[in-house]
N, C-alpha and C positions, 0 to 999 in steps of 0.2 A: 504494500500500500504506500502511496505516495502524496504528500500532503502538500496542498499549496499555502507558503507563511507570506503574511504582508503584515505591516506596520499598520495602527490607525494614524491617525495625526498625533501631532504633539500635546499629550495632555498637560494643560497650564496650570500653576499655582504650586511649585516648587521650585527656588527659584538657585537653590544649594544643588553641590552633588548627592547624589543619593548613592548610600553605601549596603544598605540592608533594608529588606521589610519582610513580614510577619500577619499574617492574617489574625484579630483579635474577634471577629465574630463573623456571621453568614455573609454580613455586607460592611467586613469592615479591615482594611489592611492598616498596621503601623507601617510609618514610614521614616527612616530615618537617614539621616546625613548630616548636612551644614545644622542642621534642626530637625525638629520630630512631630507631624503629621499624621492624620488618621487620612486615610484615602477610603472613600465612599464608591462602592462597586457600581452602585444603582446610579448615583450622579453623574459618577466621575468626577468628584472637587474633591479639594482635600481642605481637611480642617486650618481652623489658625493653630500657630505656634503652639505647641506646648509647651511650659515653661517649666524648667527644674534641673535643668539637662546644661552645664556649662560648655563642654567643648564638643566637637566632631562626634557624630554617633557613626561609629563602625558596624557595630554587631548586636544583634538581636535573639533572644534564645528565653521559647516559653518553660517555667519553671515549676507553676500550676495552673490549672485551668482560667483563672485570674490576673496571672503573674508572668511578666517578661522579665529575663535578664536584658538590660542594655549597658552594652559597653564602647570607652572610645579613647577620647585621647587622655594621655598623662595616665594611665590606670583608671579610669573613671568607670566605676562599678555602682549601677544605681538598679532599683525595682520599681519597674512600671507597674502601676497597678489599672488592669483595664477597666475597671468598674467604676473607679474615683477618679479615672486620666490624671493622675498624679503620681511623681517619683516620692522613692525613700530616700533617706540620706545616704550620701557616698559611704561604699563599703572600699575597708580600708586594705588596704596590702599587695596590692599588683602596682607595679614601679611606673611600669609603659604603656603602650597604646594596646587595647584591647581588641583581636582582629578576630577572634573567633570563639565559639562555642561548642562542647560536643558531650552530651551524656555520657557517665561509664557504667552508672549506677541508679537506682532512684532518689538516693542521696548525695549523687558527686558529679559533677561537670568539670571538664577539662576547660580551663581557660587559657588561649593560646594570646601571643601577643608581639611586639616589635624585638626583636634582637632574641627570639631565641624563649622569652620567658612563658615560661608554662606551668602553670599550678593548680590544685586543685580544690575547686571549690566545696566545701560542705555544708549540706542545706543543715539544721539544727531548728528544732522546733525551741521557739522561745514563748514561756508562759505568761514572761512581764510584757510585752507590748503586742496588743492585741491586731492582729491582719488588717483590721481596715483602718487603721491611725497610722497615714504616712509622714505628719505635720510635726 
C-alpha cells in the first residue's frame, strides 16, 4: 500500500520553535518550545502562553494520567498538571539541558540531557503536599 502525504498550510499562533508535544486529552495536544501551548485539534488554534515554564521546553513525558514531565534548559525539571494548566516548582538536581524522557519502570524514568548527563528519576508518593496544590 502506498500513501499519498501532503502538508496542510501553515498552522499560525506559535511563533517559537517547537521542540516537543504530547496529546493531554481527545482534542487537546501540549505544545512546547520557545513556550508552552495547548493546541486544539477541532480549531486548530493554540492557547495563550502558559506561564511557569522559564527557559526553552525541550521534552515532554506523561507521568500520570494528569501529569507531564517537562523538561528544558539549564536542568529545568517542572510538573505540568493538565487539569489546573499549571506547573510545580522546579525539581532540583539535573545540571543541563533536559533533551529526553524514557520509562524503565513504573517508578523510574531515564532523564537524558546535554553533555552526556543521565539520571534517574524517582517518582515517590509524598503525603505532605496534596496532587492538586501546585502554588
Amino acid at each position: 500500500h502506498f500513501f499519498k502525504l501532503e502538508f496542510s498550510e501553515k498552522v499560525e499562533g506559535f511563533e517559537e520553535s517547537i521542540n516537543s508535544f504530547h496529546p493531554i486529552s481527545e482534542k487537546e495536544v501540549l505544545v512546547g518550545g520557545g513556550f508552552i501551548r495547548i493546541f486544539n485539534t477541532d480549531t486548530k488554534t493554540f492557547s495563550e502562553n502558559i506561564e511557569g515554564f522559564e527557559g526553552y521546553i525541550e521534552a515532554l513525558h506523561p507521568i500520570s494520567e494528569k501529569e507531564m514531565l517537562v523538561g528544558g534548559e539549564l536542568g529545568e525539571l517542572r510538573i505540568f498538571n493538565t487539569d489546573t494548566k499549571s506547573f510545580s516548582e522546579n525539581i532540583e538536581g539535573f545540571e543541563r539541558r533536559i533533551s529526553s524522557f524514557h520509562p524503565i519502570s513504573e517508578k523510574e524514568v531515564l532523564v537524558g540531557g546535554a553533555y552526556g548527563e543521565l539520571r534517574i528519576l524517582k517518582k515517590h508518593l509524598s503525603l505532605d503536599t496534596p496532587k492538586e496544590d501546585y502554588n
